[in-house]
C-alpha positions as CSV (number, residue, x, y, z in Angstrom):
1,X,45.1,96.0,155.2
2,X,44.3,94.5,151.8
3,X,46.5,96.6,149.7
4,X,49.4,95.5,152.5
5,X,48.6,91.5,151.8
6,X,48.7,92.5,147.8
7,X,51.9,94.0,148.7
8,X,53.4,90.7,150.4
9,X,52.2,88.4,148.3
10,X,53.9,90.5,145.1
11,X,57.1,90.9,147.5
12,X,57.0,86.6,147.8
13,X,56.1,86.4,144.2
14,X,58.7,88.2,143.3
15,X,61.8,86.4,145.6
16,X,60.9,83.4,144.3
17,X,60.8,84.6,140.6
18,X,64.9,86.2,141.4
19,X,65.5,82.6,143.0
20,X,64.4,80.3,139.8
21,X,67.6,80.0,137.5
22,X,67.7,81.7,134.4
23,X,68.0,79.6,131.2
24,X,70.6,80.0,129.4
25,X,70.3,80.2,125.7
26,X,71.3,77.6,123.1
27,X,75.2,78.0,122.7
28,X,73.9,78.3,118.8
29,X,71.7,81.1,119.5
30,X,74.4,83.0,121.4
31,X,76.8,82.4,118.5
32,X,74.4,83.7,116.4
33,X,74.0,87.2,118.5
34,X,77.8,87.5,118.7
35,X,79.2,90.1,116.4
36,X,81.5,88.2,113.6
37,X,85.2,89.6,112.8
38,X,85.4,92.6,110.9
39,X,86.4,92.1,107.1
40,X,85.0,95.3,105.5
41,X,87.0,99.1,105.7
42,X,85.2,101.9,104.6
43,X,86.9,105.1,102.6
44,X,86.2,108.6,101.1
45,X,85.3,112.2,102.3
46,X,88.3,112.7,103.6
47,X,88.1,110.0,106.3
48,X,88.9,106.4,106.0
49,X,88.8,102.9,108.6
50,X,92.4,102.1,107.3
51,X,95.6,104.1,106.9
52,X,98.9,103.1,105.4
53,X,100.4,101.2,108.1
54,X,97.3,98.3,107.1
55,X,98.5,96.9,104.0
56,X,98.9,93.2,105.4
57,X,95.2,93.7,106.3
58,X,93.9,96.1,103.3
59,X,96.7,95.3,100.7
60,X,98.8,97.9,99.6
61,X,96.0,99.6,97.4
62,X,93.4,99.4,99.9
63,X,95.9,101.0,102.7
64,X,97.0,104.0,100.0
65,X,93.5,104.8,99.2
66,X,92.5,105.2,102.9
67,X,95.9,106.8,103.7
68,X,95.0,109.2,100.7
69,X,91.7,109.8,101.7
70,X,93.2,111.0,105.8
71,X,95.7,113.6,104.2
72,X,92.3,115.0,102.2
73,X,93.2,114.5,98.7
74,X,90.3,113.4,96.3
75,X,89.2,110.1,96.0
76,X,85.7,109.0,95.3
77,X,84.7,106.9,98.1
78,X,84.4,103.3,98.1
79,X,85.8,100.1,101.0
80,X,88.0,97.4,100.8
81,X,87.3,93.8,101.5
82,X,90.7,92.5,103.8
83,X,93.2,90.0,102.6
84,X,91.2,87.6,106.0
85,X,88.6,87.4,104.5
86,X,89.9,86.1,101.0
87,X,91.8,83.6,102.9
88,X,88.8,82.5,104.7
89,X,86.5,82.8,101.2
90,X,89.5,80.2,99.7
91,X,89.2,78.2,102.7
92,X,85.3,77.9,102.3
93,X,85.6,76.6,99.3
94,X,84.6,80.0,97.4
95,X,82.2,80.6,99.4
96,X,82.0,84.3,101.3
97,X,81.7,84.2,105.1
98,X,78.3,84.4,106.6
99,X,78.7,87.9,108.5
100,X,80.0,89.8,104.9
101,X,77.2,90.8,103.3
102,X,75.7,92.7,106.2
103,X,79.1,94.8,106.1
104,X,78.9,94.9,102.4
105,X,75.7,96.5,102.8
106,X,76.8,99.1,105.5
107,X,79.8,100.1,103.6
108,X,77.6,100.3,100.4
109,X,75.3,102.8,101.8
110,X,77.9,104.6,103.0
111,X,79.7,105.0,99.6
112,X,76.1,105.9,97.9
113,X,75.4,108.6,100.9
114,X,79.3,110.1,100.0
115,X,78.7,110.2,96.5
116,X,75.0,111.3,96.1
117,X,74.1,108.5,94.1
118,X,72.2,104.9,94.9
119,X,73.7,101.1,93.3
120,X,70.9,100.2,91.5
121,X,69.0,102.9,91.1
122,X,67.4,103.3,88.1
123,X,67.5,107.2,87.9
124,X,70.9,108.3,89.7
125,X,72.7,105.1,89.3
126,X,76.0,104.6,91.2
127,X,78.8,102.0,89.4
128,X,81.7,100.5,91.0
129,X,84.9,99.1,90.3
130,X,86.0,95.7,91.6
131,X,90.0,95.8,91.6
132,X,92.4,93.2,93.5
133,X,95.2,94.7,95.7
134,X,97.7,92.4,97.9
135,X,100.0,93.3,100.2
136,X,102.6,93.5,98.3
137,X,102.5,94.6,94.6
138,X,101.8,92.0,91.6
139,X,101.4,94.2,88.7
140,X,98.8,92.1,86.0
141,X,98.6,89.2,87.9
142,X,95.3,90.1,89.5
143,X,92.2,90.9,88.2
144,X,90.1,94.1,87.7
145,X,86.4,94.9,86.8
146,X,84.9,98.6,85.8
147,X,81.1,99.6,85.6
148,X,79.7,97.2,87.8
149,X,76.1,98.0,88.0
150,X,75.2,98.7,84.4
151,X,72.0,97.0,83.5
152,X,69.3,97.4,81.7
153,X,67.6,98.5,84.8
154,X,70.4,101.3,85.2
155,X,71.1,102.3,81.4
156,X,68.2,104.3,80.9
157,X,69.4,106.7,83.8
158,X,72.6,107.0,83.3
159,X,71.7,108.1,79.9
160,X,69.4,110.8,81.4
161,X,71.5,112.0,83.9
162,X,74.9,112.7,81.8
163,X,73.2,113.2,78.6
164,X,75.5,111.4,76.8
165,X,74.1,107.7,75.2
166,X,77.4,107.0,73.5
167,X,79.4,107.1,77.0
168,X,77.1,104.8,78.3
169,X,77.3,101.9,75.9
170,X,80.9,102.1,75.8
171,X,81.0,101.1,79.5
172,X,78.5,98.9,78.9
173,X,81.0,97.5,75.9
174,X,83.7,97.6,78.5
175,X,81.8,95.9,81.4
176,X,81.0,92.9,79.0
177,X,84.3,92.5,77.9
178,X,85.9,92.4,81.5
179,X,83.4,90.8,83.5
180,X,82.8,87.7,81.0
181,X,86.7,87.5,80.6
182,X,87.4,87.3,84.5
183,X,84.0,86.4,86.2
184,X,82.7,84.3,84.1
185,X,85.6,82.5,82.4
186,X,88.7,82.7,84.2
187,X,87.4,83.1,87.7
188,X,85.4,79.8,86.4
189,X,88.6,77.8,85.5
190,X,87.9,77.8,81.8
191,X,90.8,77.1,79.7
192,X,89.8,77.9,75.8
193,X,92.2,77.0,72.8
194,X,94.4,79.7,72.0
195,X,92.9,82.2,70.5
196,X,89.0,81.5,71.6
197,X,88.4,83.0,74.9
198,X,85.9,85.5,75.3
199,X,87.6,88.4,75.2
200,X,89.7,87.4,72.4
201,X,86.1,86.8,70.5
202,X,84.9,90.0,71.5
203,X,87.7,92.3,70.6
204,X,87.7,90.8,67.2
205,X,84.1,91.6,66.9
206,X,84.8,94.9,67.9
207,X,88.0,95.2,65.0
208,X,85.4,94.3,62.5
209,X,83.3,96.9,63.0
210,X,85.8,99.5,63.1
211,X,87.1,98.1,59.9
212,X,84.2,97.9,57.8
213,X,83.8,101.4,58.6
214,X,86.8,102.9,58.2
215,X,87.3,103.5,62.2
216,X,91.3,104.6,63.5
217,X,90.3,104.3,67.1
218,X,87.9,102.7,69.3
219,X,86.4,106.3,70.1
220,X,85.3,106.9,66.4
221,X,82.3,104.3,68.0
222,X,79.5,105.8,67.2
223,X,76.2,105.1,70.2
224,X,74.5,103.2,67.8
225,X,77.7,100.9,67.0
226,X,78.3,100.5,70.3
227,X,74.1,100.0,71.3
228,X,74.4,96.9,68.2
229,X,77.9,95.2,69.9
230,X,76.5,95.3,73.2
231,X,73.4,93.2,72.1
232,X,75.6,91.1,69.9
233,X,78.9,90.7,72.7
234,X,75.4,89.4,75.1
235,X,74.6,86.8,72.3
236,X,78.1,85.7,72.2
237,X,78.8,85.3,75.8
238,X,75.9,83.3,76.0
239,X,76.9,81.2,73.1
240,X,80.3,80.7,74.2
241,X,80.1,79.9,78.0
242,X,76.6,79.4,78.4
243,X,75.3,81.6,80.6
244,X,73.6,85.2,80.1
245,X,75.6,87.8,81.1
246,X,73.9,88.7,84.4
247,X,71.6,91.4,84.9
248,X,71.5,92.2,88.2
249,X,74.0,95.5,90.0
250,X,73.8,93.0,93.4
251,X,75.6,89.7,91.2
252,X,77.9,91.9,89.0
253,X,79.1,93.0,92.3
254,X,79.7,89.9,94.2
255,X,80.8,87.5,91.2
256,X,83.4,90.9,90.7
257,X,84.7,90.3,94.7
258,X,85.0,86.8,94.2
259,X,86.8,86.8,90.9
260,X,89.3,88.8,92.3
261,X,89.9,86.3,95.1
262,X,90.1,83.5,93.0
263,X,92.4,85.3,90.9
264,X,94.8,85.2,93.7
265,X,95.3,81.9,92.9
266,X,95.3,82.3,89.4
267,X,98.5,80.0,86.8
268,X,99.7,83.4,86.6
269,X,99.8,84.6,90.2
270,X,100.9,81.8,91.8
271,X,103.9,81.6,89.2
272,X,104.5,85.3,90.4
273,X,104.5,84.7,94.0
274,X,106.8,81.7,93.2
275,X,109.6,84.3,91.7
276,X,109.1,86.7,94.4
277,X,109.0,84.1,97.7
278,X,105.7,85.8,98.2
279,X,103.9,83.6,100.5
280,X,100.4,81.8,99.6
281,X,98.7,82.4,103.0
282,X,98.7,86.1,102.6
283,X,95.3,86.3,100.1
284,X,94.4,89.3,98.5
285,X,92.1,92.0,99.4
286,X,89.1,93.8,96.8
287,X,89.0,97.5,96.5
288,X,84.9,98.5,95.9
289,X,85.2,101.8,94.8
290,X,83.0,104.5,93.2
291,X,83.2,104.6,89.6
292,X,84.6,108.1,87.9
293,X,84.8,108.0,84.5
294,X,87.7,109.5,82.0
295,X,85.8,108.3,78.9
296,X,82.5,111.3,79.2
297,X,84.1,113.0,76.1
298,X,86.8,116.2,75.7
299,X,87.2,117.5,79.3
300,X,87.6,114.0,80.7
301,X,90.8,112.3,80.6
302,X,92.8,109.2,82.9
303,X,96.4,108.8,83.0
304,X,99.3,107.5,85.3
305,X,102.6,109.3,86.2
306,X,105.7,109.1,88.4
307,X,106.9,112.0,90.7
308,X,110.2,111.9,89.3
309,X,111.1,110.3,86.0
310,X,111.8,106.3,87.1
311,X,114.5,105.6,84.3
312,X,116.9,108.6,85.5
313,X,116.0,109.9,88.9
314,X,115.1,113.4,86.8
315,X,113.4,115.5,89.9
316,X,111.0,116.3,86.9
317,X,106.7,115.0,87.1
318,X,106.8,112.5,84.7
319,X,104.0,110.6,83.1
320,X,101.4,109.7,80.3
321,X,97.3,110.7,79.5
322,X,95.1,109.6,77.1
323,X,92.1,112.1,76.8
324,X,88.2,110.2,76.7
325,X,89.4,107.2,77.9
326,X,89.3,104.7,80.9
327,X,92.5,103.1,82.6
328,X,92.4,100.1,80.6
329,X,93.3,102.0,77.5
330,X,96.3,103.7,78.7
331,X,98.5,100.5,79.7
332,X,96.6,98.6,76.8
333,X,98.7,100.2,73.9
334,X,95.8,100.7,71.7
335,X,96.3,104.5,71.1
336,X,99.7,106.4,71.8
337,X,99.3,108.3,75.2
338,X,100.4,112.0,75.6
339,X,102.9,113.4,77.9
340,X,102.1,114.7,81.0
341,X,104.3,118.2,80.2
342,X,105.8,120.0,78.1
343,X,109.6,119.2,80.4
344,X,109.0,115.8,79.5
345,X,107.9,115.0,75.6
346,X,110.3,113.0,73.4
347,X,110.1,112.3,69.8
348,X,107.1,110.1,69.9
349,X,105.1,112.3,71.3
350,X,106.0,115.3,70.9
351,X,103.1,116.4,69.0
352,X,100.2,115.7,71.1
353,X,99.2,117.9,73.8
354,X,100.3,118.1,77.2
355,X,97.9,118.2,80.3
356,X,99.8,120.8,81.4
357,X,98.6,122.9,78.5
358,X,95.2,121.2,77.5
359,X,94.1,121.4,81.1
360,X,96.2,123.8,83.4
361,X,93.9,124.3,86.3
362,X,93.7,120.6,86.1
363,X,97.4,119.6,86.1
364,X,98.1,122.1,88.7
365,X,96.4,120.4,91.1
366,X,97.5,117.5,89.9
367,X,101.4,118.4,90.3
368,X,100.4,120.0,93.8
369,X,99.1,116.4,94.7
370,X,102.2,114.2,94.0
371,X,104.5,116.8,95.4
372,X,102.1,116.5,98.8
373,X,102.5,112.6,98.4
374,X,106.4,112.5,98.1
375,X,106.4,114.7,100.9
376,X,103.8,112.6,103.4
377,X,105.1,108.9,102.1
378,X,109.1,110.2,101.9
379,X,109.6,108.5,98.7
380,X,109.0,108.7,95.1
381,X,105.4,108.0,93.8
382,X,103.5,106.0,91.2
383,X,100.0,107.8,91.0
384,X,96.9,106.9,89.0
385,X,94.2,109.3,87.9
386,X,91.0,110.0,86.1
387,X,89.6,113.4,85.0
388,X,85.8,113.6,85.1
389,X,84.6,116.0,83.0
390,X,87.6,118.4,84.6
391,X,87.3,117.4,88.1
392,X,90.2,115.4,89.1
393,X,90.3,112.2,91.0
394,X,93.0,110.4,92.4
395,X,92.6,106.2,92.0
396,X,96.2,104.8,93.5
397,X,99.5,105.6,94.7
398,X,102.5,103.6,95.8
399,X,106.4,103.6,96.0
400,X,107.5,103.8,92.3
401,X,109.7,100.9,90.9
402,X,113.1,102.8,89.1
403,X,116.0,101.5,87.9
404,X,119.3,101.5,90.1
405,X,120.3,104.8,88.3
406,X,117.5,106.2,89.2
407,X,117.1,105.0,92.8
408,X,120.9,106.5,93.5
């Protein structure tokens, strides 16, 4: 009888517990649980978030890296930031949206678990580039940043892991030079005289040096003039805008993302969209994407090239390398690149080596790839590369620009 009274009484209890209404929570608590919109699209090991078709949403760069990464071609892993969540970074005022950095962080790991390596880390350090891509191209309007993640946390590994000091302080050279030129000057709004911006400053620094000792080429560097005009471009920066150069992988990163959206409306984009009716709303989005690195000594090279030659229509691989370099160097004019084969040399450079015969398992590949991308994109292609110690990875394509001769 007693354990059938307990049994009522819980039986009551419990009606009158289903009859009570349940509070609802605080509309700002519920807002808080909902999931945000999605602004972050993951790529690499031959699967990707995006494909081609996204490039109002991923920018044309961001849509060709995933689309490359779905037909299995080689392209270290990284994810792109969407042109939605520029516009809304712009509309905050430069500030990022609160949902972002938890996606940032889940595509992050992703990248480090693809590539074996940690952002960061002090012994297996990964590095990242920061590079703008809109929907439609705007060749130099945007802005770019290499090596993110080089510290003085990071240097020391690096060094250990490749074995190879005078690589590291070069990107360390080159991090400097880009990231206090774009993040911490123009993204700012800075304006110097002609003449006096940071970069300017820092290149002449860099001319002196190779000057007073005799130096044809910025990779006749030695490590310990490059370990001296790291410590001396850090002085500088901090003379000239006033603020240290930061130290930390986790700000390098993010003051990269945003410099690339503020660059979108940067004199010379908006002057660019203004020639080419290319609308203001559309924003920009940031490719994150594992570093590989052309500039690790002999086997290691970067380069860009056309699948068929864009002055004449030639059905021939046309293009340009510059052996121990980075990407910069190759568009920058500061050494005269080589051809890309022996079809295609002229009288410039017609004494420098072709890939095709200074790395032939290399350019084979290489030639296999853009043949594949004609093929899968139906048109001809503008491709971008880098050769890490001879393992080839592939950085961009799109839909070459040719003249009309060429295009008939």
């Amino acid at each position: 009888m007693a354990t059938r009274k307990a049994s009522k009484k819980i039986a009551k209890k419990a009606v009158k517990t289903a009859k009570k209404p349940v509070k609802k929570a605080p509309a700002k608590k519920i807002a808080a649980q909902t999931k945000g919109p999605k602004y972050v699209y993951t790529f690499g090991a031959a699967r990707a978030e995006g494909r081609a078709e996204d490039k109002n949403l991923l920018g044309g760069k961001g849509a060709n890296l995933a689309e490359m990464c779905r037909i299995g071609l080689p392209v270290p892993a990284g994810f792109t930031i969407s042109t939605e969540c520029c516009v809304e970074y712009l509309k905050l005022g430069g500030k990022y949206p609160k949902t972002l950095e938890a996606e940032v962080k889940a595509a992050l790991a992703r990248t480090e678990a693809t590539m074996g390596m940690k952002f960061g880390d002090p012994e297996n350090p990964l590095l990242v580039s920061c590079r703008s891509g809109a929907r439609k191209s705007m060749p130099g309007m945007m802005e770019t940043v290499l090596n993110v993640g080089l510290c003085s946390a990071t240097i020391p590994g690096l060094i250990k892991k490749t074995n190879n000091p005078r690589f590291v302080y070069d990107a360390y050279r080159r991090l400097i030079m880009m990231y206090s030129d774009v993040v911490m000057e123009k993204a700012e709004g800075i304006e110097p005289a002609e003449g006096k911006g940071i970069r300017v400053q820092l290149d002449r620094m860099m001319h002196e040096v190779k000057a007073q000792k005799g130096y044809a080429s910025d990779t006749d560097l030695t490590e310990d003039d490059l370990k001296d005009l790291v410590e001396r471009f850090k002085i500088r920066v901090k003379m000239v805008l006033g603020k240290e150069f930061p130290d930390s992988p986790m700000e390098q990163l993010w003051g990269g993302t945003g410099a690339v959206f503020k660059s979108w409306n940067g004199k010379r984009a908006v002057s660019y969209r203004r020639i080419e009716n290319i609308p203001d709303e559309w924003g920009t989005a940031v490719n994150v994407q594992a570093m590989v690195f052309g500039n690790m000594g002999s086997s290691s090279a970067t380069g860009v090239a056309f699948s068929r030659n864009p002055a004449t229509g030639d059905h021939h691989f046309y293009g340009e390398w510059l052996v121990n370099a980075q990407g910069e160097d190759v568009v920058a004019g500061i050494r005269t690149p080589n051809p890309l084969n022996e079809a295609t040399k002229n009288e410039q450079n017609k004494h420098l080596a072709s890939l095709e015969t200074a790395m032939p398992e290399v350019y084979r590949e290489l030639d296999g790839i853009q043949k594949k991308l004609e093929k899968h994109y139906r048109d001809m292609q503008d491709i971008e590369f880098t050769i890490q110690e001879g393992r080839l990875w592939m950085l961009q394509c799109r839909v070459g620009k040719r003249t009309g001769v060429a295009a008939l």
